[in-house]
N, C-alpha and C positions, 0 to 999 in steps of 0.2 A: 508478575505483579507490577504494580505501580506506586511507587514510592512517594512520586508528586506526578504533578500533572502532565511535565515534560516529556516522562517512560508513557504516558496515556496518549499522547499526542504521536510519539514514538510512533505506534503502532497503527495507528489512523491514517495519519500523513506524512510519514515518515521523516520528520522533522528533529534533529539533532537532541541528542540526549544531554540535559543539566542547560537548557536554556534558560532564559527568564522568567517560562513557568514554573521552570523546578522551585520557586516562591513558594509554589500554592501544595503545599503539603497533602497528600490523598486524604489521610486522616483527617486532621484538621479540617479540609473540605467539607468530606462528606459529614461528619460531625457537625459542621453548620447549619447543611442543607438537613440534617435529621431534627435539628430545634427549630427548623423553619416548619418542617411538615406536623411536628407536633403541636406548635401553633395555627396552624390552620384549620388542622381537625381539632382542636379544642376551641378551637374560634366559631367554628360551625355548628360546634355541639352546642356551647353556651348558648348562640343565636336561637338556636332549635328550642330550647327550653324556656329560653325570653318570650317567645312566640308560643308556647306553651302555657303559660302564665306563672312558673316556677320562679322567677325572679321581681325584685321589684325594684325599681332606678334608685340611686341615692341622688339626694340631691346636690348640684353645685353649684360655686360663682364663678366668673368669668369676668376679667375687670378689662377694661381697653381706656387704652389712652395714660394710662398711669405711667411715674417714670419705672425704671428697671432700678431693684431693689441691690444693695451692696452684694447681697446673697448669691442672685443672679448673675452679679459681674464676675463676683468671685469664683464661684463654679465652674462658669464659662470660660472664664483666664485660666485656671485648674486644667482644664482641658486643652484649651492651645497650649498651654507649658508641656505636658504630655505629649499631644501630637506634633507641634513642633522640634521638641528633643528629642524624640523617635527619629520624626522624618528626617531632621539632619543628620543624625546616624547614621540611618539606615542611607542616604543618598553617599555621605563619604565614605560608607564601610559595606559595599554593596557587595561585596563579595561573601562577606561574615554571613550578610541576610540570606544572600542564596543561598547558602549552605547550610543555617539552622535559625529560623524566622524566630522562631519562639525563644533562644537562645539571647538575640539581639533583643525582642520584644521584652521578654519576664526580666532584663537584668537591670540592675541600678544604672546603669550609664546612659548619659543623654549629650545631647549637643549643646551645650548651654546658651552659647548665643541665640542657636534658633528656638529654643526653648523661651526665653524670652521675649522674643521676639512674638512669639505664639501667641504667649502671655496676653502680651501689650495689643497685639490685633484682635485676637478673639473676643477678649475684656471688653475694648475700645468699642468694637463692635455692636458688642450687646448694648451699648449706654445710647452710643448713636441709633441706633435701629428704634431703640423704645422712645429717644428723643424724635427724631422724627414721626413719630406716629401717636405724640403728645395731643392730650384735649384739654381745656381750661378744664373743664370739668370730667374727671375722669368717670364712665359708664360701668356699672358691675350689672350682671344681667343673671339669671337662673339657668340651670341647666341640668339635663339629667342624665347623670352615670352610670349606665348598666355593665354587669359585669362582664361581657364581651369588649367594654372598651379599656377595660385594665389589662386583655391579652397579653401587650409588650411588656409591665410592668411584671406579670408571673412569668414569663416566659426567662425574664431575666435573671429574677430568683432561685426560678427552677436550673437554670445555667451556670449561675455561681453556684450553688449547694450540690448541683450533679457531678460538676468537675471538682468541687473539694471534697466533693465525700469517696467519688469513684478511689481519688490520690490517695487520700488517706487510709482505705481499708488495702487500697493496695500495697502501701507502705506496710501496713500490719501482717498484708500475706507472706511481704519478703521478707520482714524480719523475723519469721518463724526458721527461715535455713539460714544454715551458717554462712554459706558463701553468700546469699543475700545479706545476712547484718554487715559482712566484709564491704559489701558493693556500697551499702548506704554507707556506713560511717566514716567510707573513705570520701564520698560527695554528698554526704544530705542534703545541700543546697540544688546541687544540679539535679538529686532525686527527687524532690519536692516541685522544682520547676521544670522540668522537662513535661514535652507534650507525652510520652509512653508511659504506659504502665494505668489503666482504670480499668479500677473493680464495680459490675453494675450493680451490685446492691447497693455500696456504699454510696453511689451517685442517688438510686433512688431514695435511701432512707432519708440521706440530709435534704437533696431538694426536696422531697416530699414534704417534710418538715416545715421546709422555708414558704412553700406556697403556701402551705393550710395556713402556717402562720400568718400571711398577708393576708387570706379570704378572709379568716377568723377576723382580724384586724380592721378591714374593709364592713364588716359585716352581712357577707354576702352567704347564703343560705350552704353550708358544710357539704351538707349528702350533696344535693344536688351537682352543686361543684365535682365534686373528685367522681362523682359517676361521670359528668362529661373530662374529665380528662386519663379515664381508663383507656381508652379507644385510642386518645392521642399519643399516653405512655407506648400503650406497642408500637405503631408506628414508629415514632421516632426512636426504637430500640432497635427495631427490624432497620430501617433505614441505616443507623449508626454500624449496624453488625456487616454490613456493604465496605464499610469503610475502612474495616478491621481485614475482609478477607482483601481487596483491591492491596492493600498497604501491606500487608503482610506484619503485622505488631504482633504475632508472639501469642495469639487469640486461638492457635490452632491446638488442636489435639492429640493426643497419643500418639506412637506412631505406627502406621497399619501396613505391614509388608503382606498382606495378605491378598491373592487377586481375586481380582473383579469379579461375584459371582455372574455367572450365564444368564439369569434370570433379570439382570439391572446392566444387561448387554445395554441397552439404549439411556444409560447414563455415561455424559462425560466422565473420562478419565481423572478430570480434576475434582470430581465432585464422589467421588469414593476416596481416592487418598491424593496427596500432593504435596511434592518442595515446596512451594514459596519458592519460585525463583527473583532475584530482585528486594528481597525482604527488607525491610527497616531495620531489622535489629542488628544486620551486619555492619551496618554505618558505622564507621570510625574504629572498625576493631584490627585494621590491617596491623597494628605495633604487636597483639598476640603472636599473629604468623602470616605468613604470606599465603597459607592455603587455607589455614582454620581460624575460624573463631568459636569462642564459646558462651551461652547465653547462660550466663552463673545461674539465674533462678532459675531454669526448669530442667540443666547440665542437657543439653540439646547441642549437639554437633554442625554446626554450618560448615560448608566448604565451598570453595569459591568458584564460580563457574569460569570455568575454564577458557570460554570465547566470548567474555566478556573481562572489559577492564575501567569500567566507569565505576563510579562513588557507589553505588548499591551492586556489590561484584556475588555475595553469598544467597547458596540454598542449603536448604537442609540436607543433609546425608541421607538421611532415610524420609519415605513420606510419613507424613501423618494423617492424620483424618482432619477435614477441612469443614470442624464447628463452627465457626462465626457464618457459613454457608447454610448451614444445619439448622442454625439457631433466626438467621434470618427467612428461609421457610416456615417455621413455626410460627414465629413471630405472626407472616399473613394468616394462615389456618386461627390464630388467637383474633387478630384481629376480625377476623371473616364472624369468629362466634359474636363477640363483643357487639359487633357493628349490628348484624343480625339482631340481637337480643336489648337492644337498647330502646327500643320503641316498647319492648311488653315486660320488660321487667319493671313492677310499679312500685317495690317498696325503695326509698330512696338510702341509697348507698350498698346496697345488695348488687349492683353491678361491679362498682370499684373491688367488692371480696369477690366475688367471680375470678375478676381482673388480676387478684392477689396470689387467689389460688390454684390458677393457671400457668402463670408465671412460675408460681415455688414449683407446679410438679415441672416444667419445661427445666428449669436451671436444675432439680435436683436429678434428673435422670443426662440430660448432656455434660453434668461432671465426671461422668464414670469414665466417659471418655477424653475428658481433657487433665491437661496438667497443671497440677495446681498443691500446694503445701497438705498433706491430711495431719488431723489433730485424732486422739486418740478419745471416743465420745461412747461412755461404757461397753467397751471394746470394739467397737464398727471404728473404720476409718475413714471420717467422712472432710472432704473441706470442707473451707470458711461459708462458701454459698450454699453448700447442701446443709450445712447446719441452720442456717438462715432462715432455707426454704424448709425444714420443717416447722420452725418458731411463724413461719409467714402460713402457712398451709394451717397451722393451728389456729391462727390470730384471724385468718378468714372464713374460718367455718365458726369459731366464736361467733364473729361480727354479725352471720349471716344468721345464726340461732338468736342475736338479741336484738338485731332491726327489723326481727320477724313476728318476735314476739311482741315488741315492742308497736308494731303495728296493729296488730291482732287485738 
């Protein structure tokens, strides 16, 4: 596994483990690049449908020459105070950052001078920049905004609301066991900020929420919309589930001591069961014990590999089944349909319940095998997701009966 970048470089070019890349967190990484890909294809899609004649531009102004409004300055100085008090943090306690980015990143502490400093240049900047580029007469012009150009703006949405919703139903799954409410209410804060621990429905519900609300808001055509960004959701799930197996977060399944059938001879060994060798969850648990650690929510055994002695030292005891692998396979085969079916499905928004009801059956059948809190739901023991994905599997074949008729 690869914990940050430096264990992935490790193995390339054999370059020393917990360098300066160990920055770049795997997780985090690839998490990035998965909101990059889901903008892309939703970026193409909307393009497709512009071209189509499904959209129609809003219209804008455009002013030049005008001074930069206190708002502007204000904003802007907001941001140097921000990146300034990070960066000088992060330059005098560069050791803190290599070791846990998000740690240094999410906490109240800043470097106040430079933070100020930020302030006072970034501000400064924006007043001069729109001063120099001052006309006696300032010019406003018309322009037109089609919904492919508010990509960055959902994409950002979609990114605050997926990582607070993923945190928060996660937090609700820990707090279901006991040694989890132990774990939070000893750090809620550290639980709340830390980059581990997202649940994907929680990410989808809230972000889903928060874009509709912006399209709705923009008033940019509903169906339309969310059928182009079915195609980009999986993507960027399938991508994100890359990032979960590289990282080793805890995303894995069951555990399968059972061998390799003969018939899936020509599958990797890692892709039927597997340690995590390397995993994230071992980090920082050396004060348990010198050989074990234990992952309180899902009582999972790590132990510490024994020819190794760097900061990411535990595997798992036993293997398990290597879901976030599993689920990012699907993921392509969903997308392959979606993609396929996107030119000939014509009632609009009948692809997004496609998109919904694929998804619930994909999550509700890979929980049998992973680990995860069950609630007791007249009498079946189902978790938080398979509960979901039936509410979601019903909510789309609804959807798909009344945009049908509704057409008709």
């Amino acid at each position: 596994m690869y914990p940050d970048l430096s264990y992935l470089f490790h193995d390339l070019l054999g370059t020393a483990y917990d360098n300066w890349l160990s920055v770049f967190k795997m997780f985090g990484f690839v998490l990035a690049i998965s909101f990059l890909v889901s903008a892309v294809v939703y970026y193409a899609e909307l393009r497709r449908k512009q071209r189509e004649g499904m959209f129609v531009p809003e219209e804008g102004e455009i002013t030049e020459g005008a001074p930069a409004t206190w708002q502007e300055i204000a904003m802007n100085a907001l941001v140097g105070l921000i990146f300034g008090g990070k960066g000088g943090l992060i330059a005098t306690d560069s050791a803190a950052f290599q070791y846990d980015p998000a740690a240094v990143i999410l906490s109240g502490k800043m470097h106040w001078p430079a933070a100020l400093l930020g302030a006072l240049l970034l501000g400064g900047f924006t007043w001069w920049d729109a001063w120099r580029k001052r006309k006696d007469k300032p010019v406003t012009s018309k322009i037109k905004i089609w919904p492919a150009d508010r990509i960055a703006e959902m994409t950002m949405w979609a990114a605050v609301g997926g990582i607070l919703g993923a945190k928060l139903f996660d937090i609700f799954d820990t707090l279901a066991t006991r040694d989890g409410r132990e774990a939070f209410m000893a750090d809620p804060l550290g639980a709340l900020l830390s980059g581990g621990g997202l649940a994907f429905y929680g990410g989808l519900i809230l972000g889903a929420a928060l874009v509709i609300r912006y399209i709705i808001k923009k008033k940019i055509p509903l169906l339309a919309a969310i059928d182009a960004c079915a195609p980009a959701l999986v993507a960027g799930y399938g991508v994100g589930r890359i990032g979960c197996q590289l990282s080793g977060d805890g995303d894995w399944g069951k555990v399968n001591a059972a061998p390799k059938p003969e018939w899936l001879s020509w599958l990797p060994d890692w892709a039927w069961s597997y340690r995590y060798p390397h995993t994230v969850l071992g980090d920082g648990w050396e004060h348990k014990s010198a050989e074990l650690a234990l992952d309180v929510k899902n009582n999972i055994i790590l132990t510490r590999m024994a020819d190794f002695q760097g900061r990411y030292a535990y595997q798992l005891e036993q293997p398990v089944w290597p879901t976030p692998f599993y689920e990012t396979m699907m993921m392509l085969a969903v997308f392959g349909i979606l993609w396929a079916l996107r030119k000939r499905i014509k009632t609009p928004g009948l692809l997004f319940c496609l998109y919904i009801a694929l998804i619930a059956v994909e999550r509700f059948f890979i929980e049998f095998i992973r680990i995860n809190p069950l609630y007791n739901v007249l009498g079946a023991e189902l978790s938080q997701a398979q509960i979901i994905s039936l509410f979601l599997l019903l909510a789309s074949g609804l959807g798909a009966w009344w945009l049908t008729k509704r057409k008709n």
